[in-house]
C-alpha positions as CSV (number, residue, x, y, z in Angstrom):
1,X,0.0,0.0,0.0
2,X,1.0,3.3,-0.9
3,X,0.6,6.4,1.9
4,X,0.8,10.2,0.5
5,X,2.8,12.8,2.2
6,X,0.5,15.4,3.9
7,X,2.9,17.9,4.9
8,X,0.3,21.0,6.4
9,X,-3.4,19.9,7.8
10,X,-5.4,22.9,8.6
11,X,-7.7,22.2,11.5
12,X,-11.0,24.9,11.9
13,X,-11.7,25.0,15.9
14,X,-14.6,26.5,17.2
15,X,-13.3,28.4,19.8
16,X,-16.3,29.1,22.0
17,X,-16.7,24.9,22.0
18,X,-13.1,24.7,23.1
19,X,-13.5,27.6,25.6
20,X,-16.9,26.3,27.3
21,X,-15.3,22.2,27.1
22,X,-12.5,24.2,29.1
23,X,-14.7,25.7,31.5
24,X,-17.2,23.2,32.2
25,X,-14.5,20.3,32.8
26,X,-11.8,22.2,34.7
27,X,-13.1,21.5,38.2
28,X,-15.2,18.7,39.3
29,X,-16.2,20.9,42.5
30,X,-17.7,24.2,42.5
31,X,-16.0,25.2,45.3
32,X,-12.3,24.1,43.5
33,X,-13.4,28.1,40.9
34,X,-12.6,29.7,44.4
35,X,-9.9,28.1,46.0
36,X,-8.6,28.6,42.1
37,X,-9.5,32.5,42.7
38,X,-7.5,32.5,46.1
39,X,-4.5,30.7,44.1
40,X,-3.9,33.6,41.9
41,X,-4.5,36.0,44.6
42,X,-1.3,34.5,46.7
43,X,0.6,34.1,43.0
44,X,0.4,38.2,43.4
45,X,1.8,38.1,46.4
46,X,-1.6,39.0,48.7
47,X,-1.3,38.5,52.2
48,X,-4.9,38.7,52.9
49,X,-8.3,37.4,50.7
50,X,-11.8,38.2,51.9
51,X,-14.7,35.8,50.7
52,X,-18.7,37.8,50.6
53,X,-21.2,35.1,49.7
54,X,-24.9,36.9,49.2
55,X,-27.0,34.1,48.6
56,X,-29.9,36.3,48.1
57,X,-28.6,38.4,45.2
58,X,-27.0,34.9,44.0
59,X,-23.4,36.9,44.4
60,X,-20.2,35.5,45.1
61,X,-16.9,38.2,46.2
62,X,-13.6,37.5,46.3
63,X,-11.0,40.8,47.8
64,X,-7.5,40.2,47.9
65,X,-4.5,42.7,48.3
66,X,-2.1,41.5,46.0
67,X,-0.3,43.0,42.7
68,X,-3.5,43.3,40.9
69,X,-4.1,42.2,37.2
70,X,-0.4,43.1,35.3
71,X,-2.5,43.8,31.5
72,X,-6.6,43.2,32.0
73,X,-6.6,42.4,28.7
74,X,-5.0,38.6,29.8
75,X,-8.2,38.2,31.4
76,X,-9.7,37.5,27.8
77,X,-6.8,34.5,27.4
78,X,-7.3,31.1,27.3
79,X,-3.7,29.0,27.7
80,X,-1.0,30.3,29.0
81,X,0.2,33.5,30.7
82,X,2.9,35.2,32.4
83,X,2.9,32.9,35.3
84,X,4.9,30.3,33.2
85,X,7.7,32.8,33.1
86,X,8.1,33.2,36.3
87,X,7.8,29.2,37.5
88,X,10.5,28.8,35.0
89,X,12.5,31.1,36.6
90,X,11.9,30.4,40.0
91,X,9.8,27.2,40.5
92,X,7.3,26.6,43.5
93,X,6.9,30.5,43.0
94,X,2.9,30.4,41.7
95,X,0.6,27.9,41.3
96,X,-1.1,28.7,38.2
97,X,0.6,28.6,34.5
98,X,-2.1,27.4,32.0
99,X,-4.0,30.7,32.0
100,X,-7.8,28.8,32.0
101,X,-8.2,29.0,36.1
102,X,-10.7,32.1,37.1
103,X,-12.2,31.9,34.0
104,X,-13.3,28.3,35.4
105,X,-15.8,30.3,37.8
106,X,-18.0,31.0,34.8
107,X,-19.4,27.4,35.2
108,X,-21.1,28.2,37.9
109,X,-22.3,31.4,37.2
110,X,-23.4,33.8,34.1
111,X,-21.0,36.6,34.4
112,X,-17.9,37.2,36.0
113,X,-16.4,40.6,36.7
114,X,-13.5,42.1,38.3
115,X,-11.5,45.0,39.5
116,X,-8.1,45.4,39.6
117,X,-5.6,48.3,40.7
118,X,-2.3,47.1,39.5
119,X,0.1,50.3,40.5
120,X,0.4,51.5,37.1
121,X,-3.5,52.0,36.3
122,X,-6.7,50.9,37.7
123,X,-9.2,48.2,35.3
124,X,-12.6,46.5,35.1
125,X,-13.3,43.7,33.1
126,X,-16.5,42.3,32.8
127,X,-17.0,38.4,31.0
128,X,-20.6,37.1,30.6
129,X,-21.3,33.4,30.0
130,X,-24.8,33.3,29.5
131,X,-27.5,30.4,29.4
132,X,-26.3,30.2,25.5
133,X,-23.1,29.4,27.0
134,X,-21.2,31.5,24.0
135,X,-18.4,33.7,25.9
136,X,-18.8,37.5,24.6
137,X,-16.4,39.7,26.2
138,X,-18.7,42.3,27.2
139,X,-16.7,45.5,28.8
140,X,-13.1,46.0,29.3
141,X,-11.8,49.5,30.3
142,X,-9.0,50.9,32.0
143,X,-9.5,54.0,34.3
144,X,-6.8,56.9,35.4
145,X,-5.3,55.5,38.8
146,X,-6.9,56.3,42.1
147,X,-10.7,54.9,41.4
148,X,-10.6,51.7,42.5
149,X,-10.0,51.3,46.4
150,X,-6.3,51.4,47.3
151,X,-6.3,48.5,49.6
152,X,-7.6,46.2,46.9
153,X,-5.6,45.0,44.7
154,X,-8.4,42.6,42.6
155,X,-11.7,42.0,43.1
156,X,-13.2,39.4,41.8
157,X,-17.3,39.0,41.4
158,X,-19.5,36.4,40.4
159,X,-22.8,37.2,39.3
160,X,-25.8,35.0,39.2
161,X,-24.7,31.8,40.6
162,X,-26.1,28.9,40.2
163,X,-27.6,28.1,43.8
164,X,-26.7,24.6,44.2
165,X,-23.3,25.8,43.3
166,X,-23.8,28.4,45.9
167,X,-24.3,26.1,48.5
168,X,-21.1,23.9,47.7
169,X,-19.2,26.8,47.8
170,X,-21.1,27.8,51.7
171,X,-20.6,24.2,52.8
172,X,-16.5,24.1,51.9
173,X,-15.9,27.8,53.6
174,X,-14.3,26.4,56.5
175,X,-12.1,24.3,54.3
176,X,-11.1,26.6,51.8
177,X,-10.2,29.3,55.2
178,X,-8.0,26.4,56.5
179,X,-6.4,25.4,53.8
180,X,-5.6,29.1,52.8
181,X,-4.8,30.7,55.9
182,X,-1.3,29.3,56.4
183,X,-0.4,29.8,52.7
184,X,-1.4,34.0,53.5
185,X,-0.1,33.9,56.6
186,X,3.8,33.1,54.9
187,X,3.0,35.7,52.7
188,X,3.5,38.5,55.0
């Protein structure tokens, strides 16, 4: 039998199917998006993270004073950031590298905001994953420095959660604060 060299295959990828098979797999536990959330928060060096859980508005906050987003536009990446840089360089130093982790938290709710003041200018991102579960980037803007509260360094909101999602994240609180509090603690 004779085979044919194929030397280039172009492959078309849907990349809201790849993007919601990425976000609806990441995490078998809905509580996993915000220990994920508190991950990044210590890879930017916060010593302290404050979790506000409003089950009646169906809103989830995460505060944290670290370094803040570097370049809010990253926010809109899927695989791979600047993270990988700096394990390379100094390994054990973050936890995250494939750039897919917060945006996980949009499985288990329909939009996703946050704040960030990163020393060099303030931003707000907003990402909506509605019930047609197609991500449209919805609002990105930076702002002059000095409007987003200086002991915050990112904020972190999920919108409209799913309530049974909700209450997995309530019932793992005192988990998640265990399990964090001596990783903030060393940050200091």
């Amino acid at each position: 039998m004779e085979y044919e060299e194929v030397k280039d295959i172009d492959f078309d990828i849907d990349k809201y199917e790849v993007i919601k098979q990425t976000i609806d797999s990441a995490f078998e536990n809905p509580w996993q998006n915000v220990e994920e959330t508190i991950d990044n928060a210590i890879d930017a060096q916060a010593n302290f993270v404050t979790i506000h859980i409003n089950k009646h508005a169906r809103e989830i906050t995460i505060d944290d004073n670290g370094e803040g987003i570097e370049d809010p536009k990253d926010v809109f990446k899927f695989g791979g950031n600047k993270k990988r840089e700096k394990k390379a360089k100094n390994p054990g130093s973050v936890h995250g590298e494939f750039g897919e982790g917060v945006k996980t938290c949009l499985s288990m709710c329909d939009e996703l905001q946050f704040e960030s003041n990163n020393g060099n200018f303030d931003s707000w991102v907003s990402l909506k994953y509605p019930q047609t579960k197609n991500i449209k980037p919805v609002s990105y803007k930076t702002a002059r420095k000095g409007t987003i509260r200086k002991d915050i360094g990112t904020t972190a909101r999920l919108l409209y959660v799913d309530a049974n999602k909700m209450q997995s994240v309530c019932d793992h609180l005192n988990e998640i604060a265990e399990k964090y509090s001596a990783r903030l603690a060393r940050q200091d």
